[in-house]
C-alpha positions in Angstrom: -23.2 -9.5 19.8 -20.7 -9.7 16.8 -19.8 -6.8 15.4 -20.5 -6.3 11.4 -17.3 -5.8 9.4 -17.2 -4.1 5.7 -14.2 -5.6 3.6 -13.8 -2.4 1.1 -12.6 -3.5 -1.9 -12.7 -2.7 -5.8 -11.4 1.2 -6.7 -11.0 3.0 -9.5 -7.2 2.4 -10.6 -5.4 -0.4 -12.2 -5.3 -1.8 -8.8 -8.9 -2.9 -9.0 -8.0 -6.6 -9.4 -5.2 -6.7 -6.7 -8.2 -4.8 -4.7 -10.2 -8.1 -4.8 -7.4 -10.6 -4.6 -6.7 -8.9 -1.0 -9.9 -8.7 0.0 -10.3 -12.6 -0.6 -7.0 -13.0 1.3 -8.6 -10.5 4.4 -12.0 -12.5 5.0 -10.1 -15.8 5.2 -7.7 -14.1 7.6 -10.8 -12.7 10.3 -12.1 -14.3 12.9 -15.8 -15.3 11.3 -17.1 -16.8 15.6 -16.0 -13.2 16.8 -17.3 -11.1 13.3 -20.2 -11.1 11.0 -18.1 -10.2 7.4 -19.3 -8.9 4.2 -17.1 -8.0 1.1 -18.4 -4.3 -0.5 -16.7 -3.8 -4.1 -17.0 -0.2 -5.2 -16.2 1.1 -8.6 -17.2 4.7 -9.5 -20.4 5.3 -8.3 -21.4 1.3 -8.3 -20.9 0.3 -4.5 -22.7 -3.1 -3.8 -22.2 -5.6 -1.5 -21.4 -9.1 -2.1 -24.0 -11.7 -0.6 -23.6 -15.4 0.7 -25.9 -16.4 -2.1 -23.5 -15.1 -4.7 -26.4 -11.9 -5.3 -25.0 -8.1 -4.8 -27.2 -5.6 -3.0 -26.5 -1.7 -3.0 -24.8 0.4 -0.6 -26.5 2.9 0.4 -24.2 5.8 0.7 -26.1 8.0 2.8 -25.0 6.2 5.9 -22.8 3.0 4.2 -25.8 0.4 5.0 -27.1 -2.5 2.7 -30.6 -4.5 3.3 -30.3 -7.8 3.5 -34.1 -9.5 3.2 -36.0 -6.4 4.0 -34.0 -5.3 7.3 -31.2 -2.6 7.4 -27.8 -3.5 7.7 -25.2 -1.2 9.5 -21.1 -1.6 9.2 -19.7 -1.3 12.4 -16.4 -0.8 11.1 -14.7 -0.7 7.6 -11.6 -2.9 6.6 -10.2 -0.6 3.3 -8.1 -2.8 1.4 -8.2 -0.6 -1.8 -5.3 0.0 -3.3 -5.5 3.2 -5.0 -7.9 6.3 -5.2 -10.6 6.1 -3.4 -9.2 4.2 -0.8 -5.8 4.7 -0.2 -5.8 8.5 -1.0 -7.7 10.0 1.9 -11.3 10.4 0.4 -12.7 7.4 1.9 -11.6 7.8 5.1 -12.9 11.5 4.7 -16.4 9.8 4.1 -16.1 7.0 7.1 -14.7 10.2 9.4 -18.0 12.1 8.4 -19.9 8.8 9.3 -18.5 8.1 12.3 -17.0 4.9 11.3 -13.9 3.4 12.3 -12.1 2.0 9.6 -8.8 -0.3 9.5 -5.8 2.5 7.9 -4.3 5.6 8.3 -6.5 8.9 8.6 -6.7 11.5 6.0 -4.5 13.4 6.2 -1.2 10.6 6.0 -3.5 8.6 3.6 -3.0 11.4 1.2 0.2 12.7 1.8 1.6 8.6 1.4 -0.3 7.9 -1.6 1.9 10.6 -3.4 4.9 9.4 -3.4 7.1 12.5 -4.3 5.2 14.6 -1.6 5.6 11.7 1.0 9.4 11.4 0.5 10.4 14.7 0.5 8.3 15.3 3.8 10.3 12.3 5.2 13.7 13.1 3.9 13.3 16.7 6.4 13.1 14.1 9.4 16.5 12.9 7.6 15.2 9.7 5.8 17.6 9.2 3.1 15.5 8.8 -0.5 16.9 9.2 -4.0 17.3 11.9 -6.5 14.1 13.1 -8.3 11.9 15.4 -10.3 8.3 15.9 -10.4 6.2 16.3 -13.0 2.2 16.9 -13.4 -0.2 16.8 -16.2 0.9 19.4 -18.7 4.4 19.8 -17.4 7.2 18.1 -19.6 10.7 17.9 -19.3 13.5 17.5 -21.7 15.8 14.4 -22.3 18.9 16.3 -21.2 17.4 17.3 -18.2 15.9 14.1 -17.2 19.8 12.8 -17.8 21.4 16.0 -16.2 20.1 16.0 -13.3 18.9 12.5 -12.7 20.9 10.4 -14.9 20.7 6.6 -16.4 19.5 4.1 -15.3 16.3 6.0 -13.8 12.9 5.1 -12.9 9.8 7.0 -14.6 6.5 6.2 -12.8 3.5 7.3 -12.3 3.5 9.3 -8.5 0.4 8.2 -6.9 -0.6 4.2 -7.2 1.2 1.3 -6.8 1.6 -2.7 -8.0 4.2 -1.3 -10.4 1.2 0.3 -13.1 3.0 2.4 -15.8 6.8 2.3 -14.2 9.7 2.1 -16.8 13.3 1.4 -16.0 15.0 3.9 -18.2 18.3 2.7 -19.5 18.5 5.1 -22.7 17.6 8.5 -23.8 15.3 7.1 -26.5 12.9 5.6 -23.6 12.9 8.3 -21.5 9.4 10.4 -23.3 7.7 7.2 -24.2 8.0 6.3 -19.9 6.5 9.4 -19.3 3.6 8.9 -21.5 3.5 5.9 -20.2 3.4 7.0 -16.5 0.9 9.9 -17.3 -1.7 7.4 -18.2 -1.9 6.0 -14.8 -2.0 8.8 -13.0 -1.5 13.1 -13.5 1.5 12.7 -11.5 4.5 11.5 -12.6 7.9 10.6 -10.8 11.4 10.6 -12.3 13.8 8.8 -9.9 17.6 8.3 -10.1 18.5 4.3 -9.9 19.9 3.3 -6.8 21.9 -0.4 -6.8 21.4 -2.2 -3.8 19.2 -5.0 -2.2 15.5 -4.3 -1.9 14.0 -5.3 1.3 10.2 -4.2 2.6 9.2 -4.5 6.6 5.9 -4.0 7.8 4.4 -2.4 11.3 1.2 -1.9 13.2 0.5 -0.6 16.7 -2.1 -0.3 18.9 -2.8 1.1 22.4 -1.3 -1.5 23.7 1.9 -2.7 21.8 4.3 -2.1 18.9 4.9 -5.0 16.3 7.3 -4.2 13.9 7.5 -7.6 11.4 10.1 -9.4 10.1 12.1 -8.2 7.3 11.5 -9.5 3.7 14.3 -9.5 1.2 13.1 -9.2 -2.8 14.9 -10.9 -5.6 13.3 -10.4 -8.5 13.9 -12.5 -11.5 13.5 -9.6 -13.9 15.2 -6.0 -14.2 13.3 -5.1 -11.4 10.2 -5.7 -8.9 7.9 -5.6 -12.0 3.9 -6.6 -11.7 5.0 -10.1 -13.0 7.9 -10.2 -10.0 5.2 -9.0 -7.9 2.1 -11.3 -9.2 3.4 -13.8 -11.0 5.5 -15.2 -9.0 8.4 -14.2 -11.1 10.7 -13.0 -7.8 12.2 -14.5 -4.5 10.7 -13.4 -1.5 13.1 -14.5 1.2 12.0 -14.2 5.0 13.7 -12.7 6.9 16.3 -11.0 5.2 19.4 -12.2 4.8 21.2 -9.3 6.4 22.9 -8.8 9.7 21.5 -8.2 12.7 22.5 -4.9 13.5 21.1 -3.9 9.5 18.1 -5.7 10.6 17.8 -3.5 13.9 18.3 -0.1 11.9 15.7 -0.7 9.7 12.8 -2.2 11.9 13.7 1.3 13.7 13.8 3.4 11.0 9.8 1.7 10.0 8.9 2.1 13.8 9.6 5.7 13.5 8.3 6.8 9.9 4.9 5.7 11.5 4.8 7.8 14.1 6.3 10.5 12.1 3.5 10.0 9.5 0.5 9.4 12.2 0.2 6.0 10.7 -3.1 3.6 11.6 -3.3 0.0 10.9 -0.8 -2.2 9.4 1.9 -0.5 6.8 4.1 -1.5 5.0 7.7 0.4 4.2 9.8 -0.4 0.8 13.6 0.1 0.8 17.2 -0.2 -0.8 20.1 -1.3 0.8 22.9 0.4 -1.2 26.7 0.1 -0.8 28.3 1.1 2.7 24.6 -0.5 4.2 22.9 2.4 3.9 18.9 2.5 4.0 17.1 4.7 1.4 13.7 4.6 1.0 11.3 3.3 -1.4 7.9 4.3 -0.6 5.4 3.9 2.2 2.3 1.5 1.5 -0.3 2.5 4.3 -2.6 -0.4 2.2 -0.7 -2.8 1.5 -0.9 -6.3 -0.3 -3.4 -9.3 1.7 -3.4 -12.2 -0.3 -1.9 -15.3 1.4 1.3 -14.7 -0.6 1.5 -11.1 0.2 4.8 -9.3 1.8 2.7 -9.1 5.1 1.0 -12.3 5.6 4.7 -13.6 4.8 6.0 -11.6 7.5 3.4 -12.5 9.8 4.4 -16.0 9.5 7.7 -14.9 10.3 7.1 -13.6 13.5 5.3 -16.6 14.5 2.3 -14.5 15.1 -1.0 -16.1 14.2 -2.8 -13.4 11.1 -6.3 -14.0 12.7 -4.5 -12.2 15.8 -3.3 -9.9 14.2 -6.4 -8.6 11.9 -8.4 -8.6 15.7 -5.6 -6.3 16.9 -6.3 -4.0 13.8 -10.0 -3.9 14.1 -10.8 -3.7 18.1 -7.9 -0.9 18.5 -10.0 1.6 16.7 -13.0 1.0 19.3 
């Protein structure tokens, strides 16, 4: 009997569109003969499912089920492609953990502690993960132009701390910009990141294990066409996205390591996805972790995928029978 997969998709970010792009790219990628799919889009307290017919029917959120001409639908497991709160912070997998239903990601606990990004590198940086100089700020907090440039310098980065797809980041270059970025950054999100510049090549490299096996991807090397890895770069195609890297082998080694071990370190579940800069002297400092990242066909993991010559079907039926 097939089992019933949920595609969870929608949020209540900026994201929201991205949300449904990847959940588009993840119900081409399953196997349809082996599961019975359904996308559910949730925004705020709207959760509805999307029918063949093109109709939407409500979640009930008592036990997650739908009814689908008069008879009671149960999820057997829940594929959270969210990016953003609620689904990439912790709370929906608190919700699926009370439910008993296994879902595609990372747990609580390292759901929460990766969507904040300043919490998540500094926890890393005590296993000796090299990241870049910053400073925290939350709703109500402020900080002065001569600090920001003190202590960080310019260039910097000024982003919001939690979400992703590049939503309310600024590439500071002059004191002038550096109050209007944190406005900026505040209105995505009540955390907000100031980060020294690093130069260097940005490269991202994904990882999933199960019981069974380690599979650490290919390595992707970013170009973007604009001052840096904006949302157009991103989305718009407005970047290179060359893989694998062109970097040597023993670079390559390091880092595929370095991704192998942040997700054990971080108790990671499901496929992940880690963000770097190579700076002078081939040093790796890191980015960010994505523990939901990107699935549309274009995306840096279907990419990477490719790469390794593995097929994605595989690879999504790896994901979703390891949690049974």
């Amino acid at each position: 009997m097939k089992r019933t997969i949920a595609i969870v998709c929608g949020g209540d970010t900026s994201e929201f569109e991205v949300s449904l792009r990847s959940a588009q790219g993840i119900y081409s990628f399953i196997d349809k003969e082996r599961y019975t799919l359904y996308i559910v889009e949730m925004q705020g307290p709207d959760w509805h499912v999307q029918l063949p017919d093109g109709t939407k029917a409500p979640v009930d959120r008592n036990d997650f089920s739908f009814r689908l001409s008069g008879a009671k639908v149960v999820f057997d497991f829940a594929y959270i492609t969210i990016h953003g709160t609620p689904g990439e912070d912790g709370r929906l997998q608190g919700y699926f953990d009370m439910l008993h239903i296994p879902y595609s990601c990372c747990g609580v606990l390292a759901a929460a502690l990766t969507y904040d990004k300043f919490a998540c590198n500094q926890y890393l940086k005590t296993f000796g993960v090299r990241i870049a100089d910053s400073l925290l700020l939350r709703q109500g907090q402020s900080v002065s132009d001569e600090d920001v440039i003190g202590k960080i310098g310019l260039p910097c980065f000024i982003k919001p701390s939690l979400g992703g797809s590049s939503f309310g980041v600024t590439k500071v270059n002059t004191k002038e910009q550096i109050q209007p970025a944190i406005a900026k950054a505040f209105a995505e999100a009540k955390e907000v990141l100031v980060e020294a510049f690093m130069e260097g090549m940005e490269i991202t490299c994904g990882c999933y294990k199960t019981k069974e096996k380690s599979v650490v991807f290919p390595i992707t090397e970013v170009v973007s066409h604009n001052e840096y890895f904006d949302y157009k770069a991103k989305y718009n195609g407005e970047s290179d996205e060359i893989t694998p890297a062109r970097i040597p082998d023993e670079l390559r080694d390091r880092v595929q390591k370095l991704t192998s071990a942040i997700y054990d370190i971080l108790g990671a579940s499901g496929i992940i996805r880690v963000d770097y800069i190579i700076t002078e002297g081939e040093k790796i400092n890191l980015l960010e972790v994505n523990t939901t990242p990107g699935m549309t066909a274009t995306s840096f993991i279907p990419q990477q995928v490719r790469a390794a010559n593995l097929d994605i079907k595989d690879v999504m039926t790896d994901i979703i029978e390891n949690q049974f």
